[in-house]
VOGU-3710 file (C-alpha; in Angstrom, 3 decimals, decimal comma):
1> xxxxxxxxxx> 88,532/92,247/129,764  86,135/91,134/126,844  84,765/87,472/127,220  84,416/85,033/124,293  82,394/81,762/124,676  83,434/78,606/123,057  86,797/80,069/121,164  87,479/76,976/119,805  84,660/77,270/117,651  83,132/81,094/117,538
11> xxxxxxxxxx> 81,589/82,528/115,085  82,168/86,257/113,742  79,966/88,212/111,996  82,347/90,250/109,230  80,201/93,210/108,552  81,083/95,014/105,279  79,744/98,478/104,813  80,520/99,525/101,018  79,690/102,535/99,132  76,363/100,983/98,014
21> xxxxxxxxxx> 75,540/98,460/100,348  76,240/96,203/103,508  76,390/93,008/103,822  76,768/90,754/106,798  78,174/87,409/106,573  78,941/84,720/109,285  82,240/83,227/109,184  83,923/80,608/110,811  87,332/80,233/111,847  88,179/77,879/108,891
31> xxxxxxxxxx> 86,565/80,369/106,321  83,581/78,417/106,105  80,511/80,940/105,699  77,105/80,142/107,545  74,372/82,697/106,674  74,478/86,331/104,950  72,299/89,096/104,434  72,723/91,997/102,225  71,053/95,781/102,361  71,032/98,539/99,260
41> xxxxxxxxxx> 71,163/102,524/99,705  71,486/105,218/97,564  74,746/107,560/96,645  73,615/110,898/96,210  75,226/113,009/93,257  72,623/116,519/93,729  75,490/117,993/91,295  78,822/117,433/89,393  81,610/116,210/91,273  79,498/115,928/94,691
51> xxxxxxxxxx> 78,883/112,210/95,938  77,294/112,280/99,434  75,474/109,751/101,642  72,743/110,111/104,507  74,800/108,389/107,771  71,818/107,822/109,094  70,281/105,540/105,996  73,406/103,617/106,148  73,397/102,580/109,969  69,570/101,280/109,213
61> xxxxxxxxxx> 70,772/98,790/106,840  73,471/97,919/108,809  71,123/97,046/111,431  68,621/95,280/109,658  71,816/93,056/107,948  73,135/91,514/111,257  69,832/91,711/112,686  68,632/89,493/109,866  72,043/87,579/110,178  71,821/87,097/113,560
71> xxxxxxxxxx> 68,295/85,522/113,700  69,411/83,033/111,036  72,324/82,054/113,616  69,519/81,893/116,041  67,323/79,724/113,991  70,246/77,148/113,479  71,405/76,904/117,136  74,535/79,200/116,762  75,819/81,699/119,031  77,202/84,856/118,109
81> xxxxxxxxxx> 80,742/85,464/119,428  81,100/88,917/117,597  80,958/91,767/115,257  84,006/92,898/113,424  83,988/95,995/110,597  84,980/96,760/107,227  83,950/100,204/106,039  84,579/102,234/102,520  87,787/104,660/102,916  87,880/108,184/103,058
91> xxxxxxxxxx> 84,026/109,311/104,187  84,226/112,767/106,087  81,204/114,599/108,110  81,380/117,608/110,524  79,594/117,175/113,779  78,719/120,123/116,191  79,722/120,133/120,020  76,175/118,118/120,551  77,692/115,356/117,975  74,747/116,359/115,450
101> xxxxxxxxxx> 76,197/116,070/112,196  75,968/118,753/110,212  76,146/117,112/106,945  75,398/113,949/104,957  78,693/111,909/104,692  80,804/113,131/101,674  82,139/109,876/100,427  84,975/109,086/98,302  83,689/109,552/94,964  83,330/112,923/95,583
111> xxxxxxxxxx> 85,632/115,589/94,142  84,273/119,205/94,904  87,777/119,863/96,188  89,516/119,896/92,825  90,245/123,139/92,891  91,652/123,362/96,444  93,817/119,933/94,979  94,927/122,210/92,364  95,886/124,814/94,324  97,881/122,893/96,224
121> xxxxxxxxxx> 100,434/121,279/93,592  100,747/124,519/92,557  103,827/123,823/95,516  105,519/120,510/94,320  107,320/120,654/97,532  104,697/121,009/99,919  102,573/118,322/98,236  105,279/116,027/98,219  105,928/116,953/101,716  102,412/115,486/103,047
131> xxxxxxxxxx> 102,803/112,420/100,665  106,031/111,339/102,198  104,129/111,715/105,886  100,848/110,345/105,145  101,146/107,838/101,688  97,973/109,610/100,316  99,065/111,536/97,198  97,177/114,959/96,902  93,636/114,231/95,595  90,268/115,447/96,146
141> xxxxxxxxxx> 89,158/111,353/98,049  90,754/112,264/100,592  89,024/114,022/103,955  92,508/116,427/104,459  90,930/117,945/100,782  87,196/117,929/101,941  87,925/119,814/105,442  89,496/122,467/103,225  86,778/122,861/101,125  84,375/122,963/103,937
151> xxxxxxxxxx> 86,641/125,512/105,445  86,402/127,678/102,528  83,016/127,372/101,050  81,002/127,142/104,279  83,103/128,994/106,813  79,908/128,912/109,379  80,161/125,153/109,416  83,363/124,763/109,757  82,922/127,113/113,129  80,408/124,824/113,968
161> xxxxxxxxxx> 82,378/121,827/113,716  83,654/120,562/117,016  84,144/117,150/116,152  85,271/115,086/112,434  83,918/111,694/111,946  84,563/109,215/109,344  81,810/106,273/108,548  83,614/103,954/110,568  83,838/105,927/114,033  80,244/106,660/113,226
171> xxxxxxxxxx> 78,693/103,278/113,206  81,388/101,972/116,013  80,033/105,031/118,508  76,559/103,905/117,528  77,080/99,884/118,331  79,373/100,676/121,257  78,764/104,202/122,571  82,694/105,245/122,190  84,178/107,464/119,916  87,504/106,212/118,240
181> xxxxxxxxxx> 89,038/105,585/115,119  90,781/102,284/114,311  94,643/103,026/112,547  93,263/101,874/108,901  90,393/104,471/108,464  93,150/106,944/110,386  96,092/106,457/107,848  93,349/107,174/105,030  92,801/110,212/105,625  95,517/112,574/104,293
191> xxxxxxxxxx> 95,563/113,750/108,040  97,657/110,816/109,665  101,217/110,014/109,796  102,550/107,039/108,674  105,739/106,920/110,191  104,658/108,324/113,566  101,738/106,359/113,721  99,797/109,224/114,878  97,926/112,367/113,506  100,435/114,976/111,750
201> xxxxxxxxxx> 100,107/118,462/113,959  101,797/120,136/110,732  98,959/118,874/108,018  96,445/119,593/111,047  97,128/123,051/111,479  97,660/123,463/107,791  94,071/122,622/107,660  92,995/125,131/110,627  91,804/122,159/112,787  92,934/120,736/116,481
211> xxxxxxxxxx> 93,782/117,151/117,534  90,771/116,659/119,703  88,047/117,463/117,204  89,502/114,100/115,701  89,208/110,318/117,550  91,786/108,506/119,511  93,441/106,313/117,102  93,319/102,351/117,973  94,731/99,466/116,414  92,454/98,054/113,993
221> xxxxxxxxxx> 91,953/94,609/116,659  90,540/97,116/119,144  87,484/95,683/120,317  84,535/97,327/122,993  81,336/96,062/124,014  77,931/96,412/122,565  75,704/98,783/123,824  72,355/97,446/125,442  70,256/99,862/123,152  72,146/98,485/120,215
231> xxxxxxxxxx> 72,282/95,012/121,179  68,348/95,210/121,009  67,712/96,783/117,862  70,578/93,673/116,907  68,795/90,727/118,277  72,445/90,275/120,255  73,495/89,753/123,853  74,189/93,135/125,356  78,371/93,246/126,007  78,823/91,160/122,768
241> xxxxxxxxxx> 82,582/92,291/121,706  82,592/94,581/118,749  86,135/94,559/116,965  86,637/98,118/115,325  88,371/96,106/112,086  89,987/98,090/108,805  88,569/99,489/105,596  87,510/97,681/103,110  90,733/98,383/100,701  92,947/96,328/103,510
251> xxxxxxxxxx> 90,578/94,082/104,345  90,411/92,312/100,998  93,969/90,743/100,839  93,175/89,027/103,968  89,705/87,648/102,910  90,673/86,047/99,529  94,786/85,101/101,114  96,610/87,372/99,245  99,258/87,472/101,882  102,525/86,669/100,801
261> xxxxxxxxxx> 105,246/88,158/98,862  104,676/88,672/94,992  100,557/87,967/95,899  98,099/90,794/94,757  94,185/91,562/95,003  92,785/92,880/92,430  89,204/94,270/93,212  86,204/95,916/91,634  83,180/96,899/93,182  81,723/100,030/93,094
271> xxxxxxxxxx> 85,299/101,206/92,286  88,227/99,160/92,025  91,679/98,797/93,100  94,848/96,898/93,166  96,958/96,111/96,375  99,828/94,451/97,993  101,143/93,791/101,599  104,397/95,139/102,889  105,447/95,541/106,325  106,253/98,729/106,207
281> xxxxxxxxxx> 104,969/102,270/104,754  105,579/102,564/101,266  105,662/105,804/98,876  105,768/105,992/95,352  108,578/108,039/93,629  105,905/109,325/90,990  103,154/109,628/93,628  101,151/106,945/91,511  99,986/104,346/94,967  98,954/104,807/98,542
291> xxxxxxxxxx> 99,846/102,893/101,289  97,561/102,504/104,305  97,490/100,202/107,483  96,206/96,982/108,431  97,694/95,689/111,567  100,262/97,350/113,998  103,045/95,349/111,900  101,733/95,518/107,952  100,708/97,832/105,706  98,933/97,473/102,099
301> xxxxxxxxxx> 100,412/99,182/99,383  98,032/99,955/96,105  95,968/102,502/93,914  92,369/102,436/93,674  90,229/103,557/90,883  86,849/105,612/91,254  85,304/103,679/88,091  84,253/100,103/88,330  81,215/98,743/88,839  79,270/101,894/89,158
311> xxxxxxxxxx> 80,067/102,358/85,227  78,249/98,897/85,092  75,521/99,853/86,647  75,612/103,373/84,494  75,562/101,056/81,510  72,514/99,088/82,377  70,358/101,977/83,924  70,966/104,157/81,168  72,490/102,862/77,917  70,880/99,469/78,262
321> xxxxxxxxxx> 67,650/100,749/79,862  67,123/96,980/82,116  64,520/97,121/84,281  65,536/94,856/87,521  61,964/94,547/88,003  60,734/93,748/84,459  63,718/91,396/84,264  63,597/89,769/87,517  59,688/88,847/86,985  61,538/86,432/84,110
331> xxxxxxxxxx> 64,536/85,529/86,148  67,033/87,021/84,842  69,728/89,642/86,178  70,209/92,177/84,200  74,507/91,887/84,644  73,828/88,378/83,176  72,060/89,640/80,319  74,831/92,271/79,825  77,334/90,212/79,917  76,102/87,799/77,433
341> xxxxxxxxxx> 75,991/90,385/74,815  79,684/91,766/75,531  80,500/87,853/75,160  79,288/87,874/71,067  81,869/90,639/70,265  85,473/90,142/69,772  88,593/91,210/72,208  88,683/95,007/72,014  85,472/95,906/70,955  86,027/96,216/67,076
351> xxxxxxxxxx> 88,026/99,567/67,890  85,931/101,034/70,895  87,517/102,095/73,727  86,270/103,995/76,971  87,738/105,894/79,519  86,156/105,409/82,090  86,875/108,640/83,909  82,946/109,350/85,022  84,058/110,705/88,859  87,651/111,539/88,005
361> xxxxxxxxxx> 90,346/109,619/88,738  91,999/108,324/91,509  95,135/105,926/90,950  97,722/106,271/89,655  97,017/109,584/88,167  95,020/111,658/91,165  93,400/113,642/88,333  89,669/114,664/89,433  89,469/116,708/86,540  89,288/113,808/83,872
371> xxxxxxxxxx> 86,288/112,560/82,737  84,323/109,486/80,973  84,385/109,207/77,049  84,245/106,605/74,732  86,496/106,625/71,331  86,108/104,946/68,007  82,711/104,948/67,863  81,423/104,363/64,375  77,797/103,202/62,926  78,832/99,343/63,348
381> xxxxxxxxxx> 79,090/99,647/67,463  76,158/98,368/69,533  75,140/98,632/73,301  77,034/95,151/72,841  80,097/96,871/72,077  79,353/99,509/74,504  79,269/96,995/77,408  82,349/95,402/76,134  84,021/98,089/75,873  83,134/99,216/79,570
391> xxxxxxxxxx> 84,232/95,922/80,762  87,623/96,355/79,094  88,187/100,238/79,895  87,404/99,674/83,432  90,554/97,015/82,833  92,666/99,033/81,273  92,300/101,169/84,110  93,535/98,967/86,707  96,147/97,976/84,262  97,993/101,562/84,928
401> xxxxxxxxxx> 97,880/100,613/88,695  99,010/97,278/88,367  102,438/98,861/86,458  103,234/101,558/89,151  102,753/98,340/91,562  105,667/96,358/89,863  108,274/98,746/91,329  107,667/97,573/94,723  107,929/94,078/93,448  107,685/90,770/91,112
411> xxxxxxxxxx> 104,008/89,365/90,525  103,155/86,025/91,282  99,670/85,789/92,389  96,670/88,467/91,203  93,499/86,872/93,458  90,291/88,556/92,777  87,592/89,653/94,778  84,088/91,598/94,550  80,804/91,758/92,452  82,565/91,405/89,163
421> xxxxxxxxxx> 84,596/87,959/89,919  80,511/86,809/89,273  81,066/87,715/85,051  83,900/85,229/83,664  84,151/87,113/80,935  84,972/90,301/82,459  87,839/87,594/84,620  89,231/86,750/81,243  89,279/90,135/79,989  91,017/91,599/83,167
431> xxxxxxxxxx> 93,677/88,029/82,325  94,555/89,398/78,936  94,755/92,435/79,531  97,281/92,190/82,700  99,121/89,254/80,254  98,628/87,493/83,649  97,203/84,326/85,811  94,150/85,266/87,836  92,832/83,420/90,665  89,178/83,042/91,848
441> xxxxxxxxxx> 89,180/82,213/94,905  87,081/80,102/96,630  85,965/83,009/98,714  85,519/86,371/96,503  83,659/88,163/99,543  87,435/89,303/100,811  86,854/92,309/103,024  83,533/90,543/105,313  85,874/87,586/105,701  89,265/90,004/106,743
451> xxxxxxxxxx> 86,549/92,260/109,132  85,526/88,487/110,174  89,653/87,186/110,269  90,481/90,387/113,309  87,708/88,968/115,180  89,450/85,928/115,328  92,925/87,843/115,961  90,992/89,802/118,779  89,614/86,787/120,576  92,737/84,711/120,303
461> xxxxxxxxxx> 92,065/82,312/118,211  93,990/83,358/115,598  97,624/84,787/115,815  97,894/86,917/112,677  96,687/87,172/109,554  98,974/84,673/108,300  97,284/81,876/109,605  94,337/82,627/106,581  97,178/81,792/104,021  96,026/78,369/103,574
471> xxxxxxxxxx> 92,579/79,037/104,499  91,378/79,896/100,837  91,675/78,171/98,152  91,815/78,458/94,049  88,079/77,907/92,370  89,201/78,281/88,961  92,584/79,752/86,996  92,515/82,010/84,132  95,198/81,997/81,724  95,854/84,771/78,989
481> xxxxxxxxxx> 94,817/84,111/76,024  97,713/85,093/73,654  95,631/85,826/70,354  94,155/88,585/72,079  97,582/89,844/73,454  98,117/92,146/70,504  95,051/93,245/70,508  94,901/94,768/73,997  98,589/95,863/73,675  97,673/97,966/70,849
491> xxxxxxxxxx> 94,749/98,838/72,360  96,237/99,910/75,832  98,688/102,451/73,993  96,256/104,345/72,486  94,177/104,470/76,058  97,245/105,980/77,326  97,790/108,183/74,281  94,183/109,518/74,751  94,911/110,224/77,969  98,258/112,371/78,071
501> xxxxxxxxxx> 96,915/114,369/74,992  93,571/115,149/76,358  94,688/116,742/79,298  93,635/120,256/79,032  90,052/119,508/77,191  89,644/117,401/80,621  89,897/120,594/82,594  87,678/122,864/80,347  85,317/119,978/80,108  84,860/119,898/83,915
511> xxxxxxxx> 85,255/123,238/84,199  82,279/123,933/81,743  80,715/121,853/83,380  80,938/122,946/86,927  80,272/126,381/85,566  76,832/125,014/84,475  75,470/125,035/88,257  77,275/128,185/89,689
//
């Protein structure tokens, strides 16, 4: 039995590992954040389609976050009381019977398995079939897709490969020597049963693999100790409880209080997504939203897009061509800069729109065939309208989530969360086009501070999650503004338009495309 030192007032380090970057932040029970530290790293894209990471570049920056954390706890006479995680969803790397992987991570913007995906709703029924066991719709994200693309394309690893990791049983075994998957990552997967709580032996031997190459499955409050080599490299007390936690995509609804009935979270990072809680699994008669688990007793229902802020940063690298370093010997960011020229052109771009399709598509369409274009453009557009445009597609994007969503139920709350709640602008835009309130929360880092919020759980000092429903409260309210209703209503149709009709230059597109490095 784990220890835990003055419970009445511990601290938790929530440790968020996205696609891009980590960052650690130290959290009090009452929300209340004392230090942070954040780490970069690179997302590798060596061809179309591929997105990969290097495992061991990640775990560095993790360590050097709560290393750098934990010293700042140090300097202010505060004790660490534990380390609870947040990971990305849906990461996937073969390991050999010596653990060695045999692969960089392939993440979830990657979509080399599109043909496999294809393949396989070639059989409505059998698709279908999985969806109704696991709440992941057929699509390429999803590590059920990437084993059967290893197992096809490199049939020697795929021998070799005696054990499957994910990103968050990879940095757990590193911090606490032990090898096991909390039920969050687990129900991501494609490869997990829903219902059963358990990994699906049909969907595993439809994908030629056996139960123990894959970890015991915990509950996402699980907790072990910190390993003495780790604990060093930490700059923390050997034994200090580590608390497996969730994924990010869970995670967030607890950090910002989006808890209750008819509340939503509406996200956008890296990617972006949409999400409510329910307390039990829930499918989508059109196979439009996933639902994945956050506690033994709820579940978060929701689509997530590939295409947020890594347009953003597509924009500014290579439309706007800002050099962070040129611009921060000045002072300013370059997101700033970008977002004050989107702000001097009207609601809907003067008639540019973008699709923001760059990696595919996840939610709600599952397409990883679509791809990025803008429309309209005439000689009057700018980078200015470019950006706006961006900010807006990326929108309308989440839009089409946010409508399969209001099947399961009326919406009362949309809270916000991640790098773009920074841009009120981009807050306003995402108001009128929803034709809804948003709320900024006084805390927008949501999954550091739900990673942080099963610490608590795990140590006792909180019951559930919904003791955080009070716990954060409104910064600001944003209200549609109705003279640019029409606009984005007209707007919105022809996105989805574009969309249904462009269907099979999509495919050639990619397929030209993919041909191009055969």
């Amino acid at each position: 039995m784990l220890s835990f030192n003055n419970i009445n007032n511990s601290i938790w380090i929530g440790l968020d590992i996205g696609t891009t970057g980590v960052r650690a932040i130290a959290y009090q029970k009452n929300g209340v954040s004392l230090c942070s530290s954040d780490e970069f790293y690179p997302l590798e894209t060596p061809y179309p389609d591929w997105a990969e990471q290097n495992p061991e570049i990640i775990y560095k920056a993790i360590e050097k976050v709560v290393r750098d954390t934990a010293n700042t706890l140090i300097y202010k006479g505060k004790t660490v009381s534990g380390i609870a995680i947040s990971t990305v969803m849906h990461s996937f790397a073969p390991a050999n019977e010596k653990r060695e992987l045999l692969s960089n991570m392939i993440t979830w913007a990657d979509s080399r398995s599109v043909e496999i995906v294809n393949e396989l709703k070639k059989d409505p029924t059998l698709t279908k079939s999985f969806y109704e066991k696991t709440c992941c719709p057929a699509h390429s994200c999803y590590p059920f897709l990437k084993i059967l693309w290893v197992r096809k394309n490199f049939p020697d690893v795929f021998a070799k490969m005696r054990y499957i990791y994910s990103l968050k049983d990879y940095v757990f075994e590193k911090m606490t020597g032990q090898w096991v998957v909390d039920k969050s990552s687990a129900s991501a997967s494609g490869l997990y049963n829903a219902h059963t709580m358990d990994w699906d032996d049909d969907i595993l031997s439809f994908a030629g693999i056996r139960r123990e190459q894959l970890p015991p499955v915990v509950s996402t409050t699980y907790m072990h100790k910190l390993t003495a080599q780790a604990a060093q490299r930490l700059n923390l007390p050997e034994g200090l409880p580590v608390v497996i936690g969730a994924t990010d995509g869970v995670l967030v609804n607890v950090g910002i209080g989006a808890i209750k009935s008819g509340q939503l979270s509406a996200t956008i990072g890296t990617s972006g997504a949409i999400r409510m809680l329910t307390k039990n699994p829930k499918v989508d008669s059109k196979n439009r939203t996933w639902c994945y688990n956050l506690t033994d007793d709820m579940w978060v229902a929701g689509g997530a897009i590939n295409n947020g802020g890594i347009i953003m940063r597509w924009m500014r690298d290579q439309i706007c061509h800002y050099s962070s370093r040129r611009l921060d010997d000045i002072g300013i960011d370059p997101y700033d800069l970008m977002t004050l020229k989107a702000s001097k052109i009207p609601a809907g771009a003067e008639g540019l729109l973008l699709l923001p399709f760059f990696t595919g598509e996840r939610a709600p369409y599952w397409n990883s065939e679509l791809r990025g274009m803008f429309f309209g453009l005439s000689l009057n557009h700018s980078r200015s309208h470019m950006i706006r445009a961006a900010m807006e597609g990326i929108c309308f994007s989440l839009n089409c989530v946010l409508d399969a969503l209001k099947d399961f139920g009326k919406v009362e709350d949309i809270r916000v969360s991640g790098s773009f709640t920074k841009s009120a602008l981009w807050l306003q835009i995402m108001s009128d086009i929803f034709a809804e309130n948003i709320t900024l929360p006084q805390n927008s880092e949501g999954a550091a501070f739900g990673a942080a919020v099963l610490g608590f759980i795990a140590s006792g000092e909180m019951n559930s999650i919904a003791d955080t429903a009070n716990l954060i409260q409104p910064k600001k309210i944003y209200h549609p503004q109705t003279e640019n209703f029409a606009v984005y209503k007209e707007l919105f149709d022809i996105y989805n338009v574009l969309y249904t009709k462009l269907q099979p230059e999509f495919a050639r597109i990619t397929m030209y495309q993919n041909q191009m490095y055969k």
